[in-house]
N, C-alpha and C positions, 0 to 999 in steps of 0.2 A: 556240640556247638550249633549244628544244623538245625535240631529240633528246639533249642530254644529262641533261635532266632524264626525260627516259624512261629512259635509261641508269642513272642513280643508284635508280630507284625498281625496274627490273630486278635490278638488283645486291643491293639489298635483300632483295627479294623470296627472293631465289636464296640469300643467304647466311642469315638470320633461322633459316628452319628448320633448314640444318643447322648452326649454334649449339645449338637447343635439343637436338637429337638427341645432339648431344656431349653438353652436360650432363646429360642423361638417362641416360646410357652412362657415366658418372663416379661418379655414385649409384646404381646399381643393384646390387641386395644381389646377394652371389655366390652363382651357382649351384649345388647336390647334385654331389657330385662322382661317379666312376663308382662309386667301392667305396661310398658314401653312399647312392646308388642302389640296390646290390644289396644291402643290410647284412651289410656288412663291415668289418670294422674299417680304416681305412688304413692304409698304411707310415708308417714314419717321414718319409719324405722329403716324404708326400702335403702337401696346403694342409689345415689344418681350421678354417674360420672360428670366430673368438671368438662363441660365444652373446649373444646381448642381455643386459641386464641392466635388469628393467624395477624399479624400485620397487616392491615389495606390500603392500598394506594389510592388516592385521590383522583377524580376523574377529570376530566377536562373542562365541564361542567360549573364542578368545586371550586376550579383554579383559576375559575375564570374568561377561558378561553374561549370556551363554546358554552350556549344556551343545552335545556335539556332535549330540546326540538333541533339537532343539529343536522346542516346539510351532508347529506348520504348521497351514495353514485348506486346507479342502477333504476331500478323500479319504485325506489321508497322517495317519500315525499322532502321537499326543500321548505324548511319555514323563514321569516320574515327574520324569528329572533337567534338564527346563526349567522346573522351580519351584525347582531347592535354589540358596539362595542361597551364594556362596562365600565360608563364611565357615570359620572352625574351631569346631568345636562344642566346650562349656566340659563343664570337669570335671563328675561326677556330683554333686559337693558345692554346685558353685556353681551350679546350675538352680535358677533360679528359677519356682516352681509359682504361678499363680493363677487365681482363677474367672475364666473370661470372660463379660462382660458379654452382653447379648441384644443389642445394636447389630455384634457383632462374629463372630456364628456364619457370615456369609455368607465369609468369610473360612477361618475354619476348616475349614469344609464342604468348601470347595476342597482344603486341607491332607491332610483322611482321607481323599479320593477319590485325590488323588496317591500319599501318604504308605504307601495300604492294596492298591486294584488296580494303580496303577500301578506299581509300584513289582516288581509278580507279571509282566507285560508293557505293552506298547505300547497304548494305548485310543485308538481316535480320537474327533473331536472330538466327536459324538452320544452316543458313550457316555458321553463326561466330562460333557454336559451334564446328560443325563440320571442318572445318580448324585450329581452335584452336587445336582439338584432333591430326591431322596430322601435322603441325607443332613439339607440343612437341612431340609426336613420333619418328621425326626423330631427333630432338635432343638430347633425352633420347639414343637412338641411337650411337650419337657421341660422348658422354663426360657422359652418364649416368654409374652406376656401370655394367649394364654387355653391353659396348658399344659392337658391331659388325666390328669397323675398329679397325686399329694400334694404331692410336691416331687419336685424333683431340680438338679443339679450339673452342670455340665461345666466341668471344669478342664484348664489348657496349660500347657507346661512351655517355658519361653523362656529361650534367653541372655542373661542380665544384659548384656551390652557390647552386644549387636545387636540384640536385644532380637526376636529369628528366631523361628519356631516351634520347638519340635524335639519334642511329643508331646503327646498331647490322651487325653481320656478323658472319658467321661460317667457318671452313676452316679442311678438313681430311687429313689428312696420310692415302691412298691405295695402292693396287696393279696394276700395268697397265698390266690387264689379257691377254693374248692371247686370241684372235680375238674380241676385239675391237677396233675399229677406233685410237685411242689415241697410242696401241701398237704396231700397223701396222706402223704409225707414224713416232714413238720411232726407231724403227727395221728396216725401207725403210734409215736412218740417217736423212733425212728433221731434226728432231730437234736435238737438242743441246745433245752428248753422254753424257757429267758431268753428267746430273742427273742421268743416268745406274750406271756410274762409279761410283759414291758417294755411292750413294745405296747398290750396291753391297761391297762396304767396309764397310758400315754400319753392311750388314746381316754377314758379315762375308766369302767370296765367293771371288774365287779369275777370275771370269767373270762376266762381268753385262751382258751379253746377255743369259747366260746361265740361270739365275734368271731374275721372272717377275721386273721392277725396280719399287721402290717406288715413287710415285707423290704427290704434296700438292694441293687440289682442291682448288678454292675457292666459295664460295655458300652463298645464303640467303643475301648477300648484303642491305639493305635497310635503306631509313635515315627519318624521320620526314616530312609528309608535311612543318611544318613551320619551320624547320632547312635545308631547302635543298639550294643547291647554295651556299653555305658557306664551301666546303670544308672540310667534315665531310666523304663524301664517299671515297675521295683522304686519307684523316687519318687511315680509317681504311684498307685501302688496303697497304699502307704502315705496316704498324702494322701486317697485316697476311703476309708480306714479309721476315718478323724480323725474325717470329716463323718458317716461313719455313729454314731461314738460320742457327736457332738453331738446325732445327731438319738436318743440314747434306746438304738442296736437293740447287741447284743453280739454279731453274727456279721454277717459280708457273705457273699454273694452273685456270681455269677457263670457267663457262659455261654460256652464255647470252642469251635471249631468239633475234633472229632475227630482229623480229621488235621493240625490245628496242633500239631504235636509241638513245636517251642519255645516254643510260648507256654503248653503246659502242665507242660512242664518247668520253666517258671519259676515260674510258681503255685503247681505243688510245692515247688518253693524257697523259696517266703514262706509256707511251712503252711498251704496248701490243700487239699482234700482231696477223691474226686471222689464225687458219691453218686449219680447216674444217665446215661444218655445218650435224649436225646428228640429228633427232629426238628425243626426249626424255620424256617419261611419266611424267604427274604430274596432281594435282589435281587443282581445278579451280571451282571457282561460276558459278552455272546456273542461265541461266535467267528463268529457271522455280521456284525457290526458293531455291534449293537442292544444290551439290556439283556435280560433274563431273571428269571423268578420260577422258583425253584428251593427245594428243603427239604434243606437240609443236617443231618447228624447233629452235634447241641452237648453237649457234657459240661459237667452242671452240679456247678459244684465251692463248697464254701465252706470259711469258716477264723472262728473263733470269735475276739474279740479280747482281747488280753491285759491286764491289770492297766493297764499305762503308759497305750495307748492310751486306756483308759477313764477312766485319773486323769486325763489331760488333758485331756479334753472337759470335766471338774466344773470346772476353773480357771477364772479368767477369762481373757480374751486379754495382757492387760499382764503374768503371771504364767505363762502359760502358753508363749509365742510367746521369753521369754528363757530361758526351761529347755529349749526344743526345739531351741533353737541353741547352749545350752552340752555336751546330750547330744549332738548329730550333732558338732560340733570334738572332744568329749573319744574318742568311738568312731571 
């Protein structure tokens, strides 16, 4: 009994592995064949294994969610088109423009740093933060609780259905100080006196030369890569036209940087007009990774406002806001 029970557990022993060996040898993916080897196409006759067929998952990309340029952490670059969202941007008729709130600049901030460098190339993430921080600064600035001007605006232009960003614009109430280029201007008469004269009945002064006069800038302009050409920058320049005529002034203001050739091409298209070029600081991407103070050349342009726009600042808003929507459907 002893020796055949060594016999059986012999036998086992002896046959187990080559079992496994077989079936090892059953599954085994097939090997590069020679012409596969050298890369060469085979003969007709050759073996060519069927490729796998794995299931792939869609990227984020595919689904929508991000662009193929998506915002990365670390040393790799941020682009413009890991913020737009996918949506279709709405006719020029149907933007809807309004002020945004002070609870909501940190938001926007974000938008005109994408919307404006981004959008010229690739920022990484130090430089978005830090344009993001000078941005709202200077917005917090214009319409924050302890602003530094008289007044001022910033208004957005969103998609009624998604209710998306697709352009923004800020616009102040200042002083045209003595000795700056704009008061020299003012004071030489080259421009239009109303705006003194308004002014000075505003502050209460029976000289507008005697008092610096008040001006409506306009500033930060900027519309969507994929909303642009649609009449969206034409909307909101109209719109900071409105507010200037509420607040008093019959002429706006405005400052473009030189070599922005379409964005003063368009200005000229809404009867702008350019009366100097003066230097002026501002902040800018380097191309060493960081930010930059830099003085670029700005062309200061303005446009005196017409009759309508002035009738409609006298209305009131319940009289005023159904004649602006029966004029924009009848034209």
């Amino acid at each position: 009994m002893l020796l055949a029970a060594v016999l059986v557990i012999l036998l086992l022993a002896v046959a187990l592995p080559l079992t496994c060996v077989a079936a090892l040898q059953a599954v085994k993916v097939p090997q590069q064949t020679r012409h596969q080897r050298q890369g060469r196409q085979p003969s007709h006759g050759a073996f060519q294994p069927a490729p796998l067929a794995l299931p792939r998952r869609r990227s984020l990309a595919q689904r929508g969610r991000l662009t193929k340029s998506s915002a990365t952490v670390g040393s790799k670059a941020l682009s413009s088109k890991a913020f737009e969202q996918p949506t279709r941007s709405s006719p020029p008729g149907r933007v809807r423009v309004e002020e945004v709130p002070f609870q909501d600049l940190k938001a926007l901030s974000l938008f005109y740093v994408m919307s404006n460098w981004g959008a010229q190339g690739r920022l990484r993430e130090l430089q978005v933060a830090e344009l993001d921080k000078y941005v709202y600064n200077g917005l917090i600035e214009l319409i924050g609780p302890n602003r530094i001007v008289q007044d001022g605006v910033v208004l957005a232009a969103k998609d009624p259905r998604t209710n998306a960003l697709l352009g923004c614009v800020n616009m102040e109430l200042m002083k045209a100080k003595k000795g700056t280029r704009l008061r020299s201007e003012i004071d030489s008469g080259k421009l239009s006196a109303a705006a003194a004269t308004a002014t000075a009945a505003k502050d209460g002064s029976s000289s507008g030369a005697s008092q610096a006069p008040n001006v409506a800038v306009i500033s930060g302009l900027v519309v969507a890569p994929q909303a642009r050409r649609q009449g969206i920058g034409q909307k909101l320049c109209r719109e900071c036209e409105k507010v200037a005529a509420r607040w008093g002034l019959t002429s706006v203001y405005l400052f473009v940087d030189q070599v922005n050739t379409p964005a003063i091409q368009l200005y000229e298209r809404l009867g702008y007009r350019s009366l100097f070029v003066e230097k002026q600081p501002r902040k800018e991407p380097s191309r060493f990774g960081g930010t930059q103070q830099v003085e670029r050349a700005a062309v200061c342009m303005t446009r005196d406002l017409d009759d309508k726009t002035l009738l409609m600042a006298k209305l009131p808003g319940v009289i005023a806001e159904p004649m602006e929507w029966l004029t924009s459907a009848l034209s």
